[in-house]
N, C-alpha and C positions, 0 to 999 in steps of 0.2 A: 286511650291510645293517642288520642289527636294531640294530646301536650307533648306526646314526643316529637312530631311532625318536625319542626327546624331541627331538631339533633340529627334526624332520617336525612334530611333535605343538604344539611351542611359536611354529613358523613360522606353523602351520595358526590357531590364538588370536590373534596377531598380528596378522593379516590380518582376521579376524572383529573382534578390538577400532578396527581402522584402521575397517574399514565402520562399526562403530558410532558410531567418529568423525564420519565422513566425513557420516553419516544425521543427527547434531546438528546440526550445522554450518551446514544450509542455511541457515539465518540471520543466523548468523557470533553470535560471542560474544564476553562482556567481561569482563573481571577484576570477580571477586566475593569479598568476605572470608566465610571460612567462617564457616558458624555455629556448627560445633563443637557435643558432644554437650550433654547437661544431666550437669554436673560431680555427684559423690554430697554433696556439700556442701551443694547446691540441694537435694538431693531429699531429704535428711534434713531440710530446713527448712519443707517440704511438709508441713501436717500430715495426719492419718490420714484425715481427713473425706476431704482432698483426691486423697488415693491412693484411696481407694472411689471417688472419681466421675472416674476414667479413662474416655475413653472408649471405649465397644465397640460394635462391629456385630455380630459373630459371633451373636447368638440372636437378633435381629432383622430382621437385616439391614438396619438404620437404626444413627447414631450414638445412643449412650443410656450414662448413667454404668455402672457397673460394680454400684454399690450396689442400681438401678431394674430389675436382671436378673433376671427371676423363672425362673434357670436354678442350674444348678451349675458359675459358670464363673469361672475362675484366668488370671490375666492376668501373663503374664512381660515384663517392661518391657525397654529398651533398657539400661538402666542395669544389671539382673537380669541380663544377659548380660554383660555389660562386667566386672562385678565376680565372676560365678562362678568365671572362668576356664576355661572350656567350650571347645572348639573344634569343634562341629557340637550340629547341634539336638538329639535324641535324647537326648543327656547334658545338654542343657539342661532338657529336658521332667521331667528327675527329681527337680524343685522343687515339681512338681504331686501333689497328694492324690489319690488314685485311681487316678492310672494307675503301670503296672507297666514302665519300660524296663528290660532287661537285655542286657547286650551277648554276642551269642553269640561273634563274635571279633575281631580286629584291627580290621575292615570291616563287619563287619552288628551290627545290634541288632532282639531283638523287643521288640514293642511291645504294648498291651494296655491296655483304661480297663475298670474295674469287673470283670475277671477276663479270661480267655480272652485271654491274649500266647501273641505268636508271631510268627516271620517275618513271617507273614503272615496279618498278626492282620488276619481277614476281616470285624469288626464296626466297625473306626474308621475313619473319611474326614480324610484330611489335603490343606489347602490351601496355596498358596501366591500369595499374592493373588487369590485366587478361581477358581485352577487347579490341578483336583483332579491330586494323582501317584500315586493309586492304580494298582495292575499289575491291568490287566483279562485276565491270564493267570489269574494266582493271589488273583487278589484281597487284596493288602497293599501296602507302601510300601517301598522299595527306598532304605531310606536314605543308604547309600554314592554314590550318582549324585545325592540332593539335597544338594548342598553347596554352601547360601548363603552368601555374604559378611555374617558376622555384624554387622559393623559397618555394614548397612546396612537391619538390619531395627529396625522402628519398636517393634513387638511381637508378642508369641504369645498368641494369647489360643483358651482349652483349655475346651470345653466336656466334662465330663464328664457323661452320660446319651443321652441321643435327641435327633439334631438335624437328624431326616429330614421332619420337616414344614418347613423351607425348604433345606436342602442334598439330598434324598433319598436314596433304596437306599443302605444301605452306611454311611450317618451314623447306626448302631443303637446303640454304648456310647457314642458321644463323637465330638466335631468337632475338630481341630486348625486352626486357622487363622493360619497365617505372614503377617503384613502387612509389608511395607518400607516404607521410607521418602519421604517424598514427596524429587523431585527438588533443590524448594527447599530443602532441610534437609539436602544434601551438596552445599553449594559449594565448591570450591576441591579441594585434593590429600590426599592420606591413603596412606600408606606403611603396612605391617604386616612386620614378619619376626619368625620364631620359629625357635628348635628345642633339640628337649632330648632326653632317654633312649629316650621311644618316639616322640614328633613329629620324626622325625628331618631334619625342613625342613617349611616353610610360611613362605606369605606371599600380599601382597596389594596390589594398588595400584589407586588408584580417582581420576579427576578428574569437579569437579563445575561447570558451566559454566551462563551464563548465554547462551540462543539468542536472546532478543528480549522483546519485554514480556509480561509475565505466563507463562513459557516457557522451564522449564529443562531440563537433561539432565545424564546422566552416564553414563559407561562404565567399567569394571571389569575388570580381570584377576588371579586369584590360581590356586593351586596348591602342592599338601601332597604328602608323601611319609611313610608313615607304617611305623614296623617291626612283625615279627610278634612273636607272644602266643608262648606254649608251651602245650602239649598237658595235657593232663589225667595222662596217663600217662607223663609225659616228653619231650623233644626241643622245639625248635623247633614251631611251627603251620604254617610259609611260609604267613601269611597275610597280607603285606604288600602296600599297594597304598599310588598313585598316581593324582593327579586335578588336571588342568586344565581350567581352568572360564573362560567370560569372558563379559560381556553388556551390554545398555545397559539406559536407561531414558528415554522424555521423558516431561514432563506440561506444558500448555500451559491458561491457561483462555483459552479462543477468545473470549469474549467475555461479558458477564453472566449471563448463561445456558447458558454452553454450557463442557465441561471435555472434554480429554480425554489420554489414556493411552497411550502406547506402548512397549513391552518387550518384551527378547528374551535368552536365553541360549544357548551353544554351551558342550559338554562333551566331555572323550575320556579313560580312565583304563585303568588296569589293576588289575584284581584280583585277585592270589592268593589260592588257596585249597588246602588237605588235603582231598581226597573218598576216601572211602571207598566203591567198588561192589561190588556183589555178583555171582559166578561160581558157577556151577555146579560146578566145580571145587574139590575141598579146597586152601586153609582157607576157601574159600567166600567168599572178599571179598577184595580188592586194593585197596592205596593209589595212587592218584597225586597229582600236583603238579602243577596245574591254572592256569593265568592267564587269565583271563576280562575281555574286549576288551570295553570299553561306551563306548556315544558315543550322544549327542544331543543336541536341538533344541527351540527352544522358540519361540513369539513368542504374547502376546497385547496385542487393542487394546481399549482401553474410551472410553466414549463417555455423559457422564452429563450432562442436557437439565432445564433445573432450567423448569417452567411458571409458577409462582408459590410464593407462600412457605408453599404448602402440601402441593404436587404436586409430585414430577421423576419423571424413568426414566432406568434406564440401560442401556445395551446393551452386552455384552462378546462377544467372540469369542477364540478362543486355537485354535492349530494347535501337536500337540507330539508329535514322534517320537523315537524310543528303539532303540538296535540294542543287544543283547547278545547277546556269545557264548563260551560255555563248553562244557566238556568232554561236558556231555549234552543240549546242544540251542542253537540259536539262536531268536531271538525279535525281529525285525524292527515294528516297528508305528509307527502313523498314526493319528491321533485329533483329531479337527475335533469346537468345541464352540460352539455361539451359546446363548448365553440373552439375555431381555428383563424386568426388574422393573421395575416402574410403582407410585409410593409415592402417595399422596393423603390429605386430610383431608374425611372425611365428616360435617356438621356440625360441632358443638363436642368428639361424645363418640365420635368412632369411627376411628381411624388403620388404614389398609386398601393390606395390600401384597398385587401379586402378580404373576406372573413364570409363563413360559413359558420352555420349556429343549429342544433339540437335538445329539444328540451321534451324532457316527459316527466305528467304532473299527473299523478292521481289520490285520487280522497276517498274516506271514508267515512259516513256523517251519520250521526245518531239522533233520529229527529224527534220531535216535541210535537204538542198541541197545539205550539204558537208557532213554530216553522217547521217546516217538512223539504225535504227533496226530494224529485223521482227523475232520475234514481236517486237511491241514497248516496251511493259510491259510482265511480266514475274516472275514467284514465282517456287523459290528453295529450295530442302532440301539438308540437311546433317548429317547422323547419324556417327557415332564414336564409339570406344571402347579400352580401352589402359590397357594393363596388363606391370607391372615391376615387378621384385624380385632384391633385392639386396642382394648379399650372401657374409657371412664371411666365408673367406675359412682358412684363416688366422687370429686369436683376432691381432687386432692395427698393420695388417700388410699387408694382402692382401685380397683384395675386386673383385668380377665378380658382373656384372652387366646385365641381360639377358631382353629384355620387346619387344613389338612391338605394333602398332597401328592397329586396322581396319575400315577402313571409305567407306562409300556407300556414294554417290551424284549425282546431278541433271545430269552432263556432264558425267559421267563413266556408268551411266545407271544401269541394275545390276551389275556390276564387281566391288569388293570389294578391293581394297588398303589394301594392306600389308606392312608394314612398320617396318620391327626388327631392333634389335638393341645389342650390344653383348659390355661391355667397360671392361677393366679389371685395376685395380688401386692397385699400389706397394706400399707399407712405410718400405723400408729396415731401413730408421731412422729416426728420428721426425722431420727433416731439410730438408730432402727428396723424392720426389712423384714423382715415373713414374705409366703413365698413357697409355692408348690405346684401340684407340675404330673400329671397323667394322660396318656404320651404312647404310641403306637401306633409304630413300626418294622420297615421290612422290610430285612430282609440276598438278595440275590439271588445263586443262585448263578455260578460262573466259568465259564473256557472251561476250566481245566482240569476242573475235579469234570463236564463235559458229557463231553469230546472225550479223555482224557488215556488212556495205558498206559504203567505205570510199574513198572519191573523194581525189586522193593524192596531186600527181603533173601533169600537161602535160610541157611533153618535145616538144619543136619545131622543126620544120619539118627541115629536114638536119641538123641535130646535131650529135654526135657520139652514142648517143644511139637512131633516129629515122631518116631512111636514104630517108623516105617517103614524098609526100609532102605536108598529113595533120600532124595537132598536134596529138602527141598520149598523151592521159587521160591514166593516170594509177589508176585505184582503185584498193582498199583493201578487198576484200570478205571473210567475215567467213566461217565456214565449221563445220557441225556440227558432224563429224566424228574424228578432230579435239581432239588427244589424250593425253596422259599424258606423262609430261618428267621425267625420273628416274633417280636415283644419287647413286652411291656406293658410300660411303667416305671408307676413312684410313686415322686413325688417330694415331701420337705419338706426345706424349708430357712429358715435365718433368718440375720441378717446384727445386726451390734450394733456401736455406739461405747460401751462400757461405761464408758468412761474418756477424757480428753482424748487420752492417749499409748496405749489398747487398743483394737483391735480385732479382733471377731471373726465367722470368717463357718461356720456349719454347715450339712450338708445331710447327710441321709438317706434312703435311695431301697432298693426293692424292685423284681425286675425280674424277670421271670417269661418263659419260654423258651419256643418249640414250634417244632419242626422243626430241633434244633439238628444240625451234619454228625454223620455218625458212617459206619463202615466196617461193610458186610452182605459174610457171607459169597456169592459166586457160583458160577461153574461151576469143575470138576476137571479136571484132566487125565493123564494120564500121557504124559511124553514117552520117549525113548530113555534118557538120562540121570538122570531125573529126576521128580518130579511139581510140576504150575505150579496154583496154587491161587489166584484172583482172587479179588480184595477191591472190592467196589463203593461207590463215593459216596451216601450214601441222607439223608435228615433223617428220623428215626424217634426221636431223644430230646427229651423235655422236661427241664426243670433250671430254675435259681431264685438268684438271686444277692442278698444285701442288706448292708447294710452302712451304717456312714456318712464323714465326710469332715471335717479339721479343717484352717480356715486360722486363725493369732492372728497380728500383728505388735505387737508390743513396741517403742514408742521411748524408750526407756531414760532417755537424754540424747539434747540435739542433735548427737553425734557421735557416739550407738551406735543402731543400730537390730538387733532380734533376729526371723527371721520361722519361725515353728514350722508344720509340715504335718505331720497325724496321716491315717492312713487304714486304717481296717476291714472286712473282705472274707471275706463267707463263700457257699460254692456248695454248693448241691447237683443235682448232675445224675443221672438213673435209669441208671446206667453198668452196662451185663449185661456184658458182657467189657472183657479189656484193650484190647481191639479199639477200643472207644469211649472208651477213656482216650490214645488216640493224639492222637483230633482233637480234645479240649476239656482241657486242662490249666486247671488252679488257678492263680489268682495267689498272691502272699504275703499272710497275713491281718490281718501289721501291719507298716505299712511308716513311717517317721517320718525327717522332715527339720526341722533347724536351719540356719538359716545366721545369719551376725555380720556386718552391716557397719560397721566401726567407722574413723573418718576419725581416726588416731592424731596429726595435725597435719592442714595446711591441703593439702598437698602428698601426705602420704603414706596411703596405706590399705591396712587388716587389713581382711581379708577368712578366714573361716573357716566351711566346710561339712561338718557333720556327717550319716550319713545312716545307717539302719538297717534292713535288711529282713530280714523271714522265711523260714524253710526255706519249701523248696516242692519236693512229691511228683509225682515226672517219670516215664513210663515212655521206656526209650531203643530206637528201632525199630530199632538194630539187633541187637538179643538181645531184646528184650521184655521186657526185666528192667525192676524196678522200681528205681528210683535216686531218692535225697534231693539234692537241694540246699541246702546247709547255712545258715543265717541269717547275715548277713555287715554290717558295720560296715566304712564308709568316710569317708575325714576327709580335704577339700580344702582347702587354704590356699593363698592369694595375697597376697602384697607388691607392691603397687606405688607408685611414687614417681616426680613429676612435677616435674622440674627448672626445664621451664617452660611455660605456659602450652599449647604445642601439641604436647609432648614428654611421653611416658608408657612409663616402664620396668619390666616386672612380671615375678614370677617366681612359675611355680606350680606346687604340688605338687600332685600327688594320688592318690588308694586308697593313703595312707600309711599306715596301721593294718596292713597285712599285704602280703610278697611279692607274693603275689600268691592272688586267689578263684575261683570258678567262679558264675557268675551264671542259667546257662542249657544246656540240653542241648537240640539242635537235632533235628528229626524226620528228616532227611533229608540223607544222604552226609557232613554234615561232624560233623568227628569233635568231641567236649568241649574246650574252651579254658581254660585261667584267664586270668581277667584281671592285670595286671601294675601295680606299682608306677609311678609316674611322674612326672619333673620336665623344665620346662623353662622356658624365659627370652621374652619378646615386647616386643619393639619397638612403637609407636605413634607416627606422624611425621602433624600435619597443618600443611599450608601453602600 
């Protein structure tokens, strides 16, 4: 029966894409010429002023240019996507200053803003249209299961620092926020196919319809098959996987006042993976070859009430369930979200948001030998409240910003999160913006670091860590006293047109730690075979991160654009053992990206991404050894060439500089990957 499995799998999307049909429809629809993207032609002729005042919501949650952000925040365009040659966000996000992606293997990547990457890098909040995909297991983003239709996202716009006084808990280094596209702005049809060396298939197809006046929709179906990495040590990784994905979208304005939003996604994949677990038994560890079943669901509805041209609110809700399963547990969950913002103008000099937030998460987990939960299952709340004022203290000169969050949840008990926030923003001249901010964040803990028992590694008997002569078992015990970590930031930054064709935008930031995770030794035991030594969840370190952040774009000529990202990162944390060098690794401490957009004719375009990062000092849990990760240099190039107007042929290479690297050493079961050379060819059909 399992050969039939894709036929099941692509029957089951089918049916999901027909509904999604079937739910546009009720209005019936008409032929619409697409609008098709903004060509690089157009956006080279954009000048620089005009790329600074993009606009953003993400630090205010109002639309406001890019230049007027009195944040640290990088904005990846539609176009930035189109031309990198990317195929999923993560490898898109490594155009950003500050933050650290590296790919652990075929199918996962960590992540990380201003240091502290990792699977489950537990300080960043990433959105996707205002629908958080953090894993309230482990507290990280599970990028493999988020896989947007690139070609339908508007932009990413990446706040690097603290962005918990309006997203809360959990928005502590930095906010990611995935917007798509409005409905309007994908009329008509759009084809995608690719494949090459490691994209061994992909593709995509999307129609975009008009339902009735003022009222469009579109639905979507794509799916990738990607091959495995090899091992650090040799052999194949079997780390390949597979992912169908399908979803709709309406947007409708009801009427001069009144807007609103309907979406929905359906997913099912497989994912291979090399786990590595540990026995009690010599050589104390076993491999196996693991395929891990993940499926879910998604729907949110928004709903934005405009009162006057100085007042709206909007209300959103979203329902989004998640089933994975793998070789050491399953993870079932349900997660219902309402929030409400209310925007107004008070007087002439006072812009005042604020918002009210509800969230209920509960799971359902089917535990193993190697991890366990108690309980198994478990239902959490989270309430919220977020006041801003934006003040002119200055007309078109100078801005204070004052706001702060308060949040109750399931692990804080009664004790209430306080979260301010204080930024203040200069315009001596329309070319120039100093910025600076003082902001407060709380990271709260999971249900694992509460609820979790986790069979790690055993060390063998006479080794430098076990001088004994049974194996010592080390597990991972939760602790449900298990607290919250807090973050001062300091923040400067400045932003400049030094030159008609230069700009440039700097920030600077100081961020100060307390209660970061770390692992305390607990109780002993002696069993039959063995002794089982717990390791406890505790926040008993402080540490200190500062650094700063370079973005310059260069328009050379009107047919070359050059966009340079520098970024500097130094930590210090009070690390007593290698114990607490588990849970807070280092970022790299100079990381630099180039990219070339160069339109070599009217039709054809160079595209070239240079990118540079530094060693970074890892210890690996399954030996406790210290290991380097060596500083690594990668070079992506794309050709594409467009025969005609709605026709786009490319081919991309990339991590052409070397075989293949090692980007990243994972904390747990899976074994070290290098990453792999790689080339492939893409289709683009709209009609």
């Amino acid at each position: 029966m399992e050969r039939f499995e894709p036929i099941r799998l692509l029957r089951t999307h089918l049916l999901y894409l027909a509904m999604g049909i079937l739910l546009c429809s009720g209005q019936g629809w008409a032929d619409q010429p697409s609008l098709g993207p903004t060509t690089q032609e157009e956006v080279l002729e954009l000048s620089l002023e005009d790329l600074l005042n993009v606009e953003v919501t993400s630090v205010s949650k109002k639309a406001q240019s890019l230049s007027d952000a009195a944040a640290a925040i990088f904005v990846i365009t539609k176009d930035d996507l189109r031309r990198s040659g990317v195929t999923n966000i993560p490898d898109a996000l490594r155009m950003v200053p500050g933050l650290n992606i590296a790919r652990i293997d075929s199918n996962k990547w960590a992540d990380g803003s201003r240091g502290f990457s990792g699977l489950y890098a537990y300080k960043l909040l990433v959105l996707i249209d205002g629908r958080s995909v953090q894993s309230a297991l482990f507290s990280g983003v599970q990028w493999e299961v988020q896989d947007v239709m690139l070609e339908d996202v508007e932009r990413i716009e990446v706040i690097r620092g603290p962005g918990a006084t309006l997203w809360g808990t959990n928005a502590v280094s930095g906010v990611i926020n995935i917007i798509t596209k409005h409905t309007a702005e994908t009329q008509g049809s759009l084809l995608t196919l690719g494949a090459g060396s490691e994209e061994r298939g992909f593709g995509g197809v999307r129609y975009g319809m008009v339902l009735g006046e003022s009222t469009y929709g579109r639905v979507y179906f794509k799916g990738l098959k990607r091959d495995e990495f090899v091992h650090r040590r040799g052999g194949y990784a079997g780390d390949d996987w597979d992912m169908l994905r399908s979803g709709f979208r309406v947007d409708s304005r009801l009427s001069d006042c009144n807007a609103m939003t309907i979406q929905g996604d359906i997913y099912k994949g497989n994912i291979s993976q090399t786990l590595e677990l540990a026995t009690v038994a010599a050589p104390f560890s076993y491999t196996i070859h693991d395929k891990a079943d993940v499926s879910g669901r998604n729907l949110v509805a928004r709903w934005q009430h405009t009162l006057s041209s100085t007042s709206e609110f909007t209300i959103q809700a979203y329902y989004d369930m998640s089933d994975r399963d793998e070789a050491f547990e399953r993870e079932v969950r349900d997660t219902f979200d309402i929030d409400l913002q209310h925007r107004f103008a008070l007087g002439e000099r006072h812009d005042i948001i604020w918002g009210l937030e509800y969230q209920y998460t509960s799971d359902d987990i089917t535990n193993s030998p190697i991890m366990t939960f108690d309980p198994d299952s478990s239902s959490d709340n989270l309430f919220g409240a977020f006041m801003q004022d934006e003040i002119t203290l200055m007309e078109d000169r100078l801005w204070l910003t004052l706001g702060s969050k308060f949040e109750r949840n399931h692990f804080t008990d009664s004790k209430i999160e306080i979260q301010p926030n204080v930024r203040l923003l200069w315009a001596p001249h329309r070319k120039h913006r100093f910025w600076t901010a003082i902001s407060k964040a709380v990271r709260t803990s999971s249900r694992a670091e509460n609820d979790i028992w986790l069979f790690n590694i055993v060390v063998p008997p006479f080794s430098l860590y076990n001088d004994s002569y049974f194996p010592l078992a080390i597990t991972i015990v939760g602790d449900s006293d298990c607290d919250s970590t807090d973050l001062w930031a300091y923040e400067l930054g400045y932003r400049v047109l030094p030159a008609i064709r230069l700009s440039l935008d700097l920030a600077a930031f100081y961020h100060a730690y307390d209660g970061l995770r770390t692992l305390e030794k607990g109780a002993s035991s002696s069993q039959d075979t063995h002794i089982e030594q717990q390791l406890m969840f505790a926040n008993n370190l402080k540490g200190e991160a500062y650094g700063a952040e370079l973005t310059t774009v260069w328009q050379a000529f009107d047919w070359w654009r050059l966009d340079l990202a520098y970024s500097y990162l130094n930590t210090h944390i009070d690390i007593r053992s290698i114990l607490d060098k588990l849970q807070n690794t280092d970022g790299p401490r100079h990381q630099v990206s180039l990219r070339s957009a160069i339109n070599i004719r009217k039709e054809v375009d160079l595209d070239i991404w240079l990118r540079y990062v530094d060693e970074v000092k890892v210890v690996n849990s399954r030996d406790l050894s210290r290991l380097k990760i060596d500083g690594y240099i990668t070079l992506d190039v794309r050709l594409a060439w467009r025969p005609c107007d709605n026709v786009e042929i490319s081919l991309v290479g990339q991590n052409l500089v070397d075989d293949e690297h090692m980007e990243y050493v994972q904390v747990n079961f899976t074994l070290p990957t290098q990453i792999e050379r790689s080339v492939y060819g893409k289709l683009t059909w709209r009609f």
